[in-house]
C-alpha positions in Angstrom: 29.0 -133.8 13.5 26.4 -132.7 15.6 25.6 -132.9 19.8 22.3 -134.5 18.8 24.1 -136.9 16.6 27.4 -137.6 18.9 24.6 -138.2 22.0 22.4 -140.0 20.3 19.7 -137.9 21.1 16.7 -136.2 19.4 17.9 -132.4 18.2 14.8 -130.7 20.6 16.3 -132.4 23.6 19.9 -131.5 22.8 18.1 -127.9 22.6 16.7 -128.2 26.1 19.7 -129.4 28.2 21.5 -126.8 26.5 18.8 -123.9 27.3 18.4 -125.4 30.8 22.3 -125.9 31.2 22.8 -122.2 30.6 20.3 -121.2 32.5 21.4 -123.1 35.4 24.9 -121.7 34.6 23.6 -117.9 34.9 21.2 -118.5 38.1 24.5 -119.8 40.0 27.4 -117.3 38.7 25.4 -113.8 37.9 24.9 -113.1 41.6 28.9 -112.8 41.6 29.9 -111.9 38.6 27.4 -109.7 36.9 26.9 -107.2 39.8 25.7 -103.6 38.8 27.0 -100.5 40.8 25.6 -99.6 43.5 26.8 -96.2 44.2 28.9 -93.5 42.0 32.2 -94.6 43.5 31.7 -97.9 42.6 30.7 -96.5 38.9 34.5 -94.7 39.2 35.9 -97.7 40.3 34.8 -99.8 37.5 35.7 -97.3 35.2 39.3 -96.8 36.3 40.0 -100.5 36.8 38.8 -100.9 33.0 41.0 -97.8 31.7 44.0 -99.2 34.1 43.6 -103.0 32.9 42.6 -103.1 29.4 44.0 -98.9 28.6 40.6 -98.2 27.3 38.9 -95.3 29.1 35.6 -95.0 29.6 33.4 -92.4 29.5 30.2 -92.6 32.6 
């Protein structure tokens, strides 16, 4: 089954909410979460918290 057909509502406007949903989603959580380095120690940092938590190095 479908969101369109378990709403009751056209497919283009299940489309919308969705793209509008998402979007709203990214405005409010990438300011936190999706933060680029700002300096090379924070580049170092990132890369030794992802070799020390996941045991994958990284090359930078």
């Amino acid at each position: 089954a479908s969101l369109s057909f378990n709403f009751r509502l056209g497919h283009s406007s299940v489309c919308n909410i969705i793209k509008e949903s998402c979007c709203a989603i990214w405005q409010a959580l990438q300011p936190e979460y999706d933060k680029s380095p700002d300096s090379p120690q924070d580049w170092m940092k990132n890369s030794d918290d992802l070799e020390k938590i996941w045991n994958f190095s990284n090359c930078i």
